[in-house]
N, C-alpha and C positions, 0 to 999 in steps of 0.2 A: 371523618371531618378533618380539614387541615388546618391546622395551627399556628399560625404567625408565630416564629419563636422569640418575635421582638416585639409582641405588645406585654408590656409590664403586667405582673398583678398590682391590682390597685392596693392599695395601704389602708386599711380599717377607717384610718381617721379622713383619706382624700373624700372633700368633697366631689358630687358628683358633675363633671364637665356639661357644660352645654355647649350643644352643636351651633355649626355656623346657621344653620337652617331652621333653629329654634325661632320661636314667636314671630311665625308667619311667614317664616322664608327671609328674614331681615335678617344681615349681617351682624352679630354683636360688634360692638367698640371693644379692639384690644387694650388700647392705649390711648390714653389722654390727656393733654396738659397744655394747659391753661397757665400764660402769665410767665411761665416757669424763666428761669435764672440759674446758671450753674458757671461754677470753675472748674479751673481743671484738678486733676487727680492731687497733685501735689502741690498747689496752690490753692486752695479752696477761696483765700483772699481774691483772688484774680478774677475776672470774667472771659469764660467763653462764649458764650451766646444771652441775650436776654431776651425777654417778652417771646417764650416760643409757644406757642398754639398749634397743637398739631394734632391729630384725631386717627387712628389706624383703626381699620375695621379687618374681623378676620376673614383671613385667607387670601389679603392683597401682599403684592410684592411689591415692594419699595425700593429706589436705590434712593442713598441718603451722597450727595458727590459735595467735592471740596477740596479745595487747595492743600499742600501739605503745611502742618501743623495750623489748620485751620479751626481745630476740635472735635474731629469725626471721631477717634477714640474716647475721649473724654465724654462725647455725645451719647455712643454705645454704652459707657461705665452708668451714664444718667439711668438709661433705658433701660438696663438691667438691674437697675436698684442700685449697682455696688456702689454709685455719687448720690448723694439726696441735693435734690435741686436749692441751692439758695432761696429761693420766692418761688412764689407758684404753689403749683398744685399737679401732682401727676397720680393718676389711678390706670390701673393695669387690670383689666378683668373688673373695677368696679373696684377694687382696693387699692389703699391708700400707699405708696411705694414712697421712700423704701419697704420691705417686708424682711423688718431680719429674727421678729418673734416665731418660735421652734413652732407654735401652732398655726403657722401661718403657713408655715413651707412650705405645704402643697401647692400654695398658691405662686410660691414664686418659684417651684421647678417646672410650673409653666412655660419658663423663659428657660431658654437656651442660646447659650453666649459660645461662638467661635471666635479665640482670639488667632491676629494677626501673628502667623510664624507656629500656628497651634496649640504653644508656650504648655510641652509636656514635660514630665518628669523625668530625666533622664536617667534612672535609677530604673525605672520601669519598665520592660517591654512595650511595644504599642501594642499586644494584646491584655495588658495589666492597664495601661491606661486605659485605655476602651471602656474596659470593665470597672474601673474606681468610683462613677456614677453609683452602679450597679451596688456595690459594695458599702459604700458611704451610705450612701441616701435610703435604699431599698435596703442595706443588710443580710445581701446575701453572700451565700458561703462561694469560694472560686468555683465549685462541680458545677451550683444552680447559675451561675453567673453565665456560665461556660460557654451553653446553648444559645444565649444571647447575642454572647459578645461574637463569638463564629459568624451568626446570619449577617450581625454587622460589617464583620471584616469582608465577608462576600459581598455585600450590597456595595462594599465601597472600594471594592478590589486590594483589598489589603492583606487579604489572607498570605501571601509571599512573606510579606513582611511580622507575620502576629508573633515570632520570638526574638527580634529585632531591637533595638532600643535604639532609640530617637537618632540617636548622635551615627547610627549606621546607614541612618537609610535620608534619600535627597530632600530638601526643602516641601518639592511637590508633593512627596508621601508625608510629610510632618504634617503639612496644612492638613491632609486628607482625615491624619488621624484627628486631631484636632476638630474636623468635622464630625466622625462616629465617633466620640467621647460625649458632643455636645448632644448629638441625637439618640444617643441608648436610652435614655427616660422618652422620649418622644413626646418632646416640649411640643405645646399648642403655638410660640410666639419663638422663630429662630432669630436670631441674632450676628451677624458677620462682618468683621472689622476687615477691611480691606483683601476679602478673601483672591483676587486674582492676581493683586500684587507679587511679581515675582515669578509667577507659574509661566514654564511653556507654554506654545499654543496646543500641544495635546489636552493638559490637563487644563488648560481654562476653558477649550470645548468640550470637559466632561465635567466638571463645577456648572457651567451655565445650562447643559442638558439636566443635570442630576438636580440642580434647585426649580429647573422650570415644571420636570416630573413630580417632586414636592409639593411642588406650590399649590399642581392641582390634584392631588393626592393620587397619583400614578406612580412613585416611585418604589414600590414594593412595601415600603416599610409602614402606613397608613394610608385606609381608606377616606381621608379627608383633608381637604387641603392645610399647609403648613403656613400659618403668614411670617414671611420673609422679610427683611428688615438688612441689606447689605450697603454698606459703605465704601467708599472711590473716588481716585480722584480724578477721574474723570468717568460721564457715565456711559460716552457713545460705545463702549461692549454691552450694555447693561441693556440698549432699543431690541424691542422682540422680543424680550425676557421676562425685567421689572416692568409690570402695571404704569410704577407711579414715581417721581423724582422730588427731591429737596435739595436743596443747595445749602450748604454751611458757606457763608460771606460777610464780613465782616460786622462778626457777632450777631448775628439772625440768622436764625432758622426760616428761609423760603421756600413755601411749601408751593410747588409750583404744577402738583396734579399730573395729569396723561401728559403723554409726549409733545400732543397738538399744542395743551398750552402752554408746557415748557418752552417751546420751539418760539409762543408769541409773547412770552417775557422780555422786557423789555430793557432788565438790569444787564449793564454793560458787563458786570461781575459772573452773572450767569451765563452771558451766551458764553462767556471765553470760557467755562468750564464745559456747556457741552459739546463744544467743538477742539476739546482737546484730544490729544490722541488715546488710544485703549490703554487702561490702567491694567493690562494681565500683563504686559510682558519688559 
C-alpha cells in the first residue's frame, strides 16, 4: 500500500473533519460573516471595511482584488483569526473566530495563511522552516519531521534549495517556501496574500497551475479539494483559475460571484480594478 508521506497523523484530541460531500452532497460553509467591521493591524481604531457579508463554501476558489493599501492584508489577518472583527460575527467551520483557546486549535489549523514575501525566519533553512509547523504544532522530533518535510520540498520544487536560508535564495523561491510551510499541516481553508505579486512569468505560471491542481485536489498532496482564498490587485491573471471574485473598495467588501457577474457589476470602482493589468509581474 502507498503512503502519502504528507498526510499528518491526526492528534488524539482533532476532531474528526467532514468532507465537502457530507449531508447529501451539499457543500459545507467554510466561512461566515455577517455585519462584520474591522481595522487594520495596527490601528484597530480605524476602519477597513464594514457591514461585510460574505459566505465561502468548501472547495471554491476565490480571488479577493483591490487597490493598493485598500485592506486586502488586513482583510486576510480578519480571515485568519489573527484581527477579531470589531462588530459582526464571523464563524469558520461553525466556530466562533477568533479561535486562540489551546482546545480549539484544531480548529483553527484548519486555516492556512501564506503571507506576502513568505515572511520566514532567517535564521532557518528553508528546509527548518517547512518543518516548524510540523514541530510546533504536531511535536514532532527533526527524523519524523523529515519524511514530510522532503515530499514537501518535491511537490514544490524546492528540494535545491532545502539547506539554503531565506536571504540566499530569490524572492520567487521565498514566496514558494512560504507556500510549503503553510501547507505541511494540509489546512482545509488556504489563505494568500498577494501571492503573484512580484514573481516572474515562470513561476506565476507554476502558483496558478499548482493552486488550480489544489483547488480540485489533483495536486499530489490531498485527495480533496483545497478552498482557496487569494488576494490582488488586480484580478484579470486570476480568470480560468478563481471560481469567484470580491472587490475591497472603499470600505466594502463586494462580493461580486462568477466572472459573468463580475463582468455586469456596475461600480465604476470595480470595473477599473478588473480591467487592470496582471498583478504577478
Amino acid at each position: 500500500m502507498n503512503v502519502n508521506p504528507l498526510a499528518p497523523d491526526p492528534s488524539p484530541s482533532d476532531p474528526p473533519r467532514r468532507n465537502a460531500s457530507d449531508a447529501g452532497g451539499e457543500r459545507q460553509v467554510a466561512i461566515e460573516m455577517r455585519g462584520v467591521a474591522f481595522g487594520p493591524m495596527g490601528d484597530p481604531g480605524a476602519t477597513v471595511a464594514e457591514d461585510v457579508n460574505w459566505t465561502v463554501k468548501t472547495g471554491e476558489f476565490w480571488v479577493v482584488a483591490g487597490a493598493q493599501r485598500s485592506g486586502k492584508t488586513d482583510f486576510l489577518m480578519l480571515t485568519d483569526g489573527l484581527l477579531p472583527p470589531a462588530r459582526g460575527t464571523y464563524r469558520f467551520f461553525n466556530e466562533e473566530m477568533p479561535i486562540f483557546e489551546d482546545d480549539r486549535l484544531a480548529e483553527r489549523l484548519r486555516l492556512g495563511l501564506v503571507f506576502d514575501g513568505g515572511q520566514l525566519f532567517n535564521q532557518m533553512t528553508i528546509a527548518e522552516n517547512v518543518a516548524l509547523p510540523l514541530r510546533y504544532h504536531r511535536n514532532l522530533a527533526a527524523k519524523d519531521a523529515a519524511p514530510r518535510v522532503q515530499a514537501m520540498l518535491e511537490l514544490t520544487e524546492l528540494l535545491p534549495f532545502a539547506n539554503s536560508t531565506p536571504a540566499a535564495v530569490a524572492r520567487n523561491w521565498q514566496k514558494r517556501a512560504g507556500l510549503a510551510r503553510a501547507l505541511i499541516l494540509q489546512p482545509d481553508v488556504l489563505l494568500l496574500d498577494n501571492p503573484l505579486t512580484g514573481l516572474d512569468a515562470r513561476h506565476a505560471t507554476w502558483w496558478l497551475s499548482f493552486l488550480d491542481q489544489l483547488s480540485h485536489g489533483q495536486s499530489g498532496l490531498r485527495d480533496k479539494p483545497t478552498t482557496i482564498i487569494a488576494t490582488a490587485d488586480g484580478p484579470r491573471a486570476w480568470r480560468g483559475h478563481a471560481q469567484r471574485a470580491a472587490c475591497l473598495s472603499e470600505k466594502r467588501l463586494l462580493v461580486l460571484g462568477d466572472w459573468s457577474e463580475a463582468d455586469r457589476c456596475g461600480d465604476a470602482a470595480v470595473q477599473d480594478l478588473l480591467n487592470a493589468g496582471p498583478s504577478g509581474n
